[in-house]
N, C-alpha and C positions, 0 to 999 in steps of 0.2 A: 504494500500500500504506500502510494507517493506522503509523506512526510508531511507536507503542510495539506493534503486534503481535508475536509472537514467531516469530521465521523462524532455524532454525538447518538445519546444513548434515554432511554428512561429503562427503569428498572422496578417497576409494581412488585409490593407483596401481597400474594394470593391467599391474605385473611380474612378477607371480608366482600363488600359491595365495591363494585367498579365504582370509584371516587371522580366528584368532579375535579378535586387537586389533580389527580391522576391525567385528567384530561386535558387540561390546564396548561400543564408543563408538556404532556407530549406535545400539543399544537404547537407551544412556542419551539420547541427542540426540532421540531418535521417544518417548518418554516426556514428556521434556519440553515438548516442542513440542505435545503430544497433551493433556496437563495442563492447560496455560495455552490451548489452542484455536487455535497457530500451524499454523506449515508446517515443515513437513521436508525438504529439498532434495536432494539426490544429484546429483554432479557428479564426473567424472570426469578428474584427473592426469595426463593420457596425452602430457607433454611430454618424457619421456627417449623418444626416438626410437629406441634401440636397445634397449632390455628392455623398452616397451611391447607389449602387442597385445590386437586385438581375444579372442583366444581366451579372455585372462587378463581382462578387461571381465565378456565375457560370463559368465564363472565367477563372478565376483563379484557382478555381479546376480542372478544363479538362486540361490546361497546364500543371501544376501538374504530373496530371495523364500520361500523353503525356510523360513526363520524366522517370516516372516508381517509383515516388516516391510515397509511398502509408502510409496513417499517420493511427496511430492506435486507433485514437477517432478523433472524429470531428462531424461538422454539419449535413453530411450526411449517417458517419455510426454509430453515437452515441457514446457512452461511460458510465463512472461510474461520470463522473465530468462536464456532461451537465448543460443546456446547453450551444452550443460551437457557439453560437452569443451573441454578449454584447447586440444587442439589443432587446434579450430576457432572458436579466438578469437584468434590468431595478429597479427591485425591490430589488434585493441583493444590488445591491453599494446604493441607498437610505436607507438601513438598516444600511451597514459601515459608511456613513457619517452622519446621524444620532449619533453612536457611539463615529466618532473622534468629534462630537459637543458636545456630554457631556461629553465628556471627555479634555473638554476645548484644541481640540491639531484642531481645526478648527472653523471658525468665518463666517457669513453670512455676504455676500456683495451686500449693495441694489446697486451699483454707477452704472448710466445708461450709453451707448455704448455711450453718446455723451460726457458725464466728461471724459470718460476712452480715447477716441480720442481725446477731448484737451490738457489731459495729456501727450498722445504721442506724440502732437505736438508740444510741450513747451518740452520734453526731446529731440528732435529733436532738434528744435533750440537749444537748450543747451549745444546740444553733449552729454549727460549725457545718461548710458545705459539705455535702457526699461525697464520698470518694473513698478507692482502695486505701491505705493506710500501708503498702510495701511491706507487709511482714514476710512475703516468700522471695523479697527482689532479690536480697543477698544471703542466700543456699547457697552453702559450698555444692560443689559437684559431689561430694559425699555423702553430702544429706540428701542432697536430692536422687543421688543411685539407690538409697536405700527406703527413700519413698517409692522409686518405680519398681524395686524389686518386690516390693509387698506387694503390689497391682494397686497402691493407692490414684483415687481418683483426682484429676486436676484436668486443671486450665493452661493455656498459653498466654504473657502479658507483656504487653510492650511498653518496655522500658520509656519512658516519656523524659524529657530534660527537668530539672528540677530546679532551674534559674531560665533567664532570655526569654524570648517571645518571637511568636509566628508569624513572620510579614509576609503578607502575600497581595497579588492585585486581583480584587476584583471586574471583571469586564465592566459592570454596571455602576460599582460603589465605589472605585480607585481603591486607593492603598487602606488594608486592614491589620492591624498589630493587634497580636493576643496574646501576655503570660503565656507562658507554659508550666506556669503553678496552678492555671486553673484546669488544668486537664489531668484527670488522676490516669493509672499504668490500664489502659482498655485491655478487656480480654479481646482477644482477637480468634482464639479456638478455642470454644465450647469442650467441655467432659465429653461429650459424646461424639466430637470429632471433627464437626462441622462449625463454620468461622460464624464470627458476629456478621456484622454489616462493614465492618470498617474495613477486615482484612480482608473479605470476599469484593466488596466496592474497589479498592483501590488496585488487588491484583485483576482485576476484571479489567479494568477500565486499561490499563498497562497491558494489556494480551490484546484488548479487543481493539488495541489503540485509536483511545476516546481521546479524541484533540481540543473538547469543549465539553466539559461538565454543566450541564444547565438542569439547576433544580430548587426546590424551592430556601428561603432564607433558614427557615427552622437546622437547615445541616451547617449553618457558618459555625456554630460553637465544632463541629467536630475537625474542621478543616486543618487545626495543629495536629490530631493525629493523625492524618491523612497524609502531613506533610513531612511530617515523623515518618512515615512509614515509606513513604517515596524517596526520602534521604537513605533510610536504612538499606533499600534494595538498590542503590544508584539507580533511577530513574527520573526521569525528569517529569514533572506536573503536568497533568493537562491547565487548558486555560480553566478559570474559574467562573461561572454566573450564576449568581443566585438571586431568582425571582422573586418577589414580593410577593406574600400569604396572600389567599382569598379571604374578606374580611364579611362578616355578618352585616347588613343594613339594620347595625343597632344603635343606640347613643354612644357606648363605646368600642363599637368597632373591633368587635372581638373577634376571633378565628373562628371560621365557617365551620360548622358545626351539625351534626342531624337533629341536633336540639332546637335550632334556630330557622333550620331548611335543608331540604330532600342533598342527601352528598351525591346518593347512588344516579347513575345517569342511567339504570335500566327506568326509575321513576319518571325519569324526561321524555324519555321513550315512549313510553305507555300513555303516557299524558297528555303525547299528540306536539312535543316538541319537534323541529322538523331539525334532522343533524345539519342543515349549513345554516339556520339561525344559530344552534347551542354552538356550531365552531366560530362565527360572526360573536358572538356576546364573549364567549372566552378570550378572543383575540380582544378585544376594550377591555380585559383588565389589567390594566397597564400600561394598554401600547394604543397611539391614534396614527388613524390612515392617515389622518391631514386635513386641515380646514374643517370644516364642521360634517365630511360626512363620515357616520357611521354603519350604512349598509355595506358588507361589499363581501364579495365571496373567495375563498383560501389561498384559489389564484393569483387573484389581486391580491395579498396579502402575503404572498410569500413574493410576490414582485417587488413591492418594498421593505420587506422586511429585516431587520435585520437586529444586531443586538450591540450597539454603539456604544458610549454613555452618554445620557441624557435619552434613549432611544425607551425606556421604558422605564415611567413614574415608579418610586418604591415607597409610597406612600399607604400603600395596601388597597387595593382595589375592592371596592363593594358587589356583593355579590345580591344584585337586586332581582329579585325574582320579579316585578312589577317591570322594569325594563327589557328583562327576557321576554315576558308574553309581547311586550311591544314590536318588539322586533320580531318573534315570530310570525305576528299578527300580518307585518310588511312582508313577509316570504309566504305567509296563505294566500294576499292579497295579489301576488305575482301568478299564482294558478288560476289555471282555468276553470271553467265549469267543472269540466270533465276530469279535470287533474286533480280537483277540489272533491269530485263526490271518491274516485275511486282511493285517495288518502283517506278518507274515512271509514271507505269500505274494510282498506285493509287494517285501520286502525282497533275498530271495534264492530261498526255495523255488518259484520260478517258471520256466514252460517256456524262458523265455528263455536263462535264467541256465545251464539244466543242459545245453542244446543246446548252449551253448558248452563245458560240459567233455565233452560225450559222447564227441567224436572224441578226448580226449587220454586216455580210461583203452579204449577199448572195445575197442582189443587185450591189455588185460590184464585183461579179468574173465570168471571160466566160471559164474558165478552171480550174480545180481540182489546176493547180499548181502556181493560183495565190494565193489563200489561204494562203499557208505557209508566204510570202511576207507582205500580209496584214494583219496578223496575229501575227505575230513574237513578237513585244514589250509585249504579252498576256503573253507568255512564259521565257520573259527575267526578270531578277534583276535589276542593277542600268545600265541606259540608257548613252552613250556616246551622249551627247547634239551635238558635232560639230557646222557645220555650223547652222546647225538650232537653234541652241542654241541664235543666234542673234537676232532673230524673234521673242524671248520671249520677247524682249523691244519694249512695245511700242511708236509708234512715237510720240514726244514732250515729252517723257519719261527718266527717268535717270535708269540706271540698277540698283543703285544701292539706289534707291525709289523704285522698281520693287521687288526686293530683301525683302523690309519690307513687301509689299504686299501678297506675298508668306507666309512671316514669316505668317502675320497677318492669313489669307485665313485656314495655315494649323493648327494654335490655335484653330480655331472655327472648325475643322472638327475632333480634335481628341474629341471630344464633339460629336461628332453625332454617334451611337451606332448601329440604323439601316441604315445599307448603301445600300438604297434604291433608286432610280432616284428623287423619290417625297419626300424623305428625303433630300438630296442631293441641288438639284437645288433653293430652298427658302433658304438655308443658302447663296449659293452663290451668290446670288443676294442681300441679306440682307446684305453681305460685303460689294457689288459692292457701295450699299446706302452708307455706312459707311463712306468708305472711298472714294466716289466720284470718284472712275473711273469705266467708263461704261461696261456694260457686255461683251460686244464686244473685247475690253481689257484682261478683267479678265479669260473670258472664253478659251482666245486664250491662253493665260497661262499658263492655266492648262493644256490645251491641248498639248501642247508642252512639259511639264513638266512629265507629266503623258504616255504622248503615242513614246515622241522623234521626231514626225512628226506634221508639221502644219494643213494637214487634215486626218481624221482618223471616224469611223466611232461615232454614234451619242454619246455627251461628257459623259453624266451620266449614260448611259447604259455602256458605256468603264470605267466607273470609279468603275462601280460597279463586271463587270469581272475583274479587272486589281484587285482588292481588297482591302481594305479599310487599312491596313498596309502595302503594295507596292506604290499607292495612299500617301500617307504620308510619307515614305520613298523618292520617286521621286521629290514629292513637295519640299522637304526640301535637297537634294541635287541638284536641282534646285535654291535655295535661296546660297547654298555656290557657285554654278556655277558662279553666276550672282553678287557675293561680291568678286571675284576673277578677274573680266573683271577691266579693265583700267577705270578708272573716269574718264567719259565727261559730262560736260552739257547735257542737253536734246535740242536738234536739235530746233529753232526756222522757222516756215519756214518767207522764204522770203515776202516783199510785195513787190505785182506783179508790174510789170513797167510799162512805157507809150507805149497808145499802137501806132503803127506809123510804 
C-alpha cells in the first residue's frame, strides 16, 4: 500500500443496538476516505466475550448498509489486512505483547479482581483518582517464574512513564499535552488471552495501516497510551481526529443518550426515516456545506469534504430529533406519487405486516372499519398518553416510583434480542419478582405505555408487532411522562368505619 494513501477505519463493538454514534463517525471516516480517493475499512471489537454476539454484528452491518455506506474491507467482504474481527486475531496481539515483554516496555500482573476492588474502594474513600497502584510493575523474573509455574492467573501491563507528558497534534484541535501521571499501567491482555481495546486498537490500526484515526472525542484521554505503545513497538502514529460527541437537545447539552432519544438506527428505520435524510442530518453535526444550504446528498458531501481545522465545529452538535423529521419531510417531499405510496407500502402498509396483527384484533371487529380504530397505535411513533396517561399509576403507587419501574423494566428488555412473546413474558415477570410489584401492575404498564390505551389486544403478541425499538422508545417516554406529573404520595386507602 502506497505510504501516504489515505486508509481510515471504524471499529463497532457488537454489544448492543446499531448506535447512531456509530453512524456518525463512519459517515464522517467514508467521506473522507472517498475525498482524498482512500479506503475505508470496517473491523469488528468483538473481544468482550460476554456482551458480544454475532446477532449484534450483524445488526450493525445491515444498518450500515441501510445508509448506503459501503466499507472496502471488512468481515464480510475481506480484504489484504484480515482478519477484520479481533476475535480472530487472538494470536497476533499474544505475539505483540509477548514482544512489548521482552522488551521490558510491559510487566505481568498476577493481582486478583478482589485486591484490585479493595483498591478501588480505599481510592474511593480517598477521593484519590483510579488507577493501578504498580504492585506487580517491579517482579523480579523470579517471582514472576514462580507465579507462572503454579498456573497462576494474570494480566499483561504496560508500563506507562511516571513523569513528562503526551504531545500530540490533533487534525481538528492542534496541539494537545497530557501528564503521563494521569494514565495508570493499562492492561493491554486480559486472563483469558484476549487484548483490551488499547492493544488490539493500536496493533490493528499499524497492520491495517490506518493513516487517519477519526473517532469520537470521548478516546483523547487514552491517546498517551496509545502513544506509549506506538513508541514501544517503533512505529510511527497515525494522524489523529477526534470528533465532537453527539449532544442531547437539552438545557445542558448532555451526551446522546437512549434516555433522552432513540440511539438505535434500526428505530429510524422503522419509523419511516429515509437513509439519505439520516446521512444529510448526521453530516450537520458538525460540518456545513456552505452558505445557508443544508439539503444535499453524500455525493455532494464527500465532494467537499474534508477534515481541515476549522472544517468541523467541536462545540458538540445537537442531536434534534424535531430537525430530522424536517429534513426528512424535504426528501418525502422530493417523491413522487408513486415513489411516495410504494415507500409506504414497503414500510408498513404491507400484506406482511397486517397478517401479523390480523389474528390479534379479529375477534374484536364486526366491520372492516373498526380495524383502522383498533389498530392505529400499530402505525403511530410517540403516543400522546392524555388522560390515560393516569392509569399508568398504580393504586397505592407514587408516579414517580412508577417512573423507576419503567426505567428499570426497559434496562432489562434492551437485553433481550429475540423479541418473541416466550422471550418477552419470563423477563417480565422476572422484574415483577425483583422489584415486588405484581404483574397485574407491571403488565398494565406497559400496556398503556406501549399501546396509549388501557385494553388492547393480547400484551406480548402487541409488543412484539409494535417492535422491539418502538417498544422501548414508548417505554421510556412513558418514564419522562410520569417524572413530569406533580409529586403526590401514593393514595392510602381508608379504614372502613363503623358499620350502623
Amino acid at each position: 500500500m502506497a505510504a501516504d494513501r489515505v486508509r481510515v477505519r471504524i471499529a463497532p463493538s457488537p454489544t448492543g443496538d446499531p448506535h447512531v454514534g456509530t453512524a456518525y463517525v463512519a459517515l464522517f471516516n467514508y467521506a473522507f476516505a472517498k475525498h482524498h480517493g482512500g479506503d475505508f475499512v470496517l473491523r469488528i471489537e468483538d473481544t468482550d466475550r460476554a456482551r458480544s454476539s454475532r446477532a449484534s454484528e450483524e445488526a450493525i452491518l445491515r444498518s450500515l448498509r441501510w445508509l448506503g455506506l459501503r466499507w472496502d474491507e471488512g468481515p464480510d467482504v475481506g480484504g489484504p489486512c484480515g482478519p477484520y474481527r479481533q476475535s480472530e486475531r487472538a494470536a497476533i496481539y499474544r505475539e505483540h505483547a509477548e514482544l512489548l515483554l521482552e522488551r521490558g516496555h510491559a510487566y505481568r500482573c498476577f493481582c486478583s479482581a478482589e485486591r484490585l476492588e479493595r483498591l478501588r474502594e480505599r481510592q474511593r474513600a480517598a477521593k484519590t483518582p483510579p488507577g493501578y497502584d504498580g504492585q506487580c510493575r517491579e517482579l523480579s523474573a523470579d517471582e514472576v517464574a514462580v507465579q507462572l509455574a503454579a498456573g497462576a492467573a494474570h494480566t499483561v501491563r504496560l508500563k506507562m512513564p511516571r513523569t513528562g507528558e503526551a504531545v500530540f497534534d490533533d487534525q481538528l484541535r492542534g496541539t494537545i499535552r497530557m501528564p503521563f501521571a494521569h494514565s495508570d499501567d493499562q492492561v493491554l491482555l486480559k486472563s483469558d488471552g484476549l487484548p483490551t481495546y488499547h492493544l488490539a486498537n493500536v496493533v490493528d490500526d499499524h497492520l491495517m495501516a490506518i493513516s487517519h484515526v477519526v473517532r469520537a472525542e470521548e478516546w483523547i484521554p487514552s491517546v498517551p497510551k496509545h502513544l506509549r505503545l506506538y513508541e514501544a513497538f517503533g512505529w510511527q502514529p497515525p494522524r489523529m481526529v477526534h470528533l465532537p460527541l453527539l449532544r442531547n437537545n437539552d438545557k445542558n447539552k448532555s451526551k446522546i443518550s437512549k434516555r433522552r432519544n432513540p440511539v438505535s438506527l434500526d428505530y429510524y428505520r422503522e419509523a419511516g426515516i429515509l437513509p439519505q435524510a439520516m446521512l444529510n442530518f448526521l453530516a450537520l453535526m458538525g460540518w456545513s456545506f456552505g452558505g445557508d444550504q443544508e439539503k444535499f446528498t453524500l455525493e455532494q458531501m464527500i465532494e467537499r469534504f474534508d477534515l481541515a481545522p476549522g472544517s468541523v465545529g467541536l462545540g458538540g452538535p445537537v442531536f434534534d430529533l424535531e430537525k430530522l423529521s424536517w429534513l426528512n419531510g424535504l426528501y418525502l417531499r422530493d417523491l413522487s406519487d408513486e415513489q411516495l405510496v410504494d415507500q409506504l407500502i414497503a414500510w408498513r402498509l404491507n400484506r406482511d405486516y397486517f397478517l401479523r396483527l390480523a389474528p390479534l384484533v379479529r375477534e374484536r371487529i364486526r366491520r372492516f372499519d373498526e380495524f383502522v380504530p383498533l389498530t392505529e397505535f400499530f402505525f403511530s411513533g410517540d403516543l400522546e398518553l392524555g388522560a390515560v396517561g393516569q392509569q399508568l399509576v398504580p393504586k397505592k403507587r407514587s408516579a414517580r416510583d412508577t417512573a423507576a419501574v419503567v426505567d428499570a423494566l426497559t434496562d432489562e428488555l434492551d437485553g433481550v434480542r429475540d423479541w418473541l412473546p416466550e422471550a418477552l413474558e419470563p423477563v417480565l415477570r422476572a422484574c415483577c419478582e425483583r422489584l415486588q410489584w405484581t404483574s397485574r401492575e407491571v403488565f398494565m404498564i406497559v400496556r398503556i405505555a406501549v399501546s396509549g390505551r388501557a385494553a388492547s389486544p393480547p400484551l406480548f403478541d402487541t409488543m412484539v408487532a409494535v417492535g422491539r425499538d418502538l417498544c422501548r422508545r414508548r417505554l421510556r417516554q412513558a418514564a419522562l411522562w410520569l417524572r413530569a406529573q406533580p409529586h403526590t404520595e401514593p393514595a392510602v386507602a381508608a379504614a372502613p368505619g363503623p358499620k350502623g
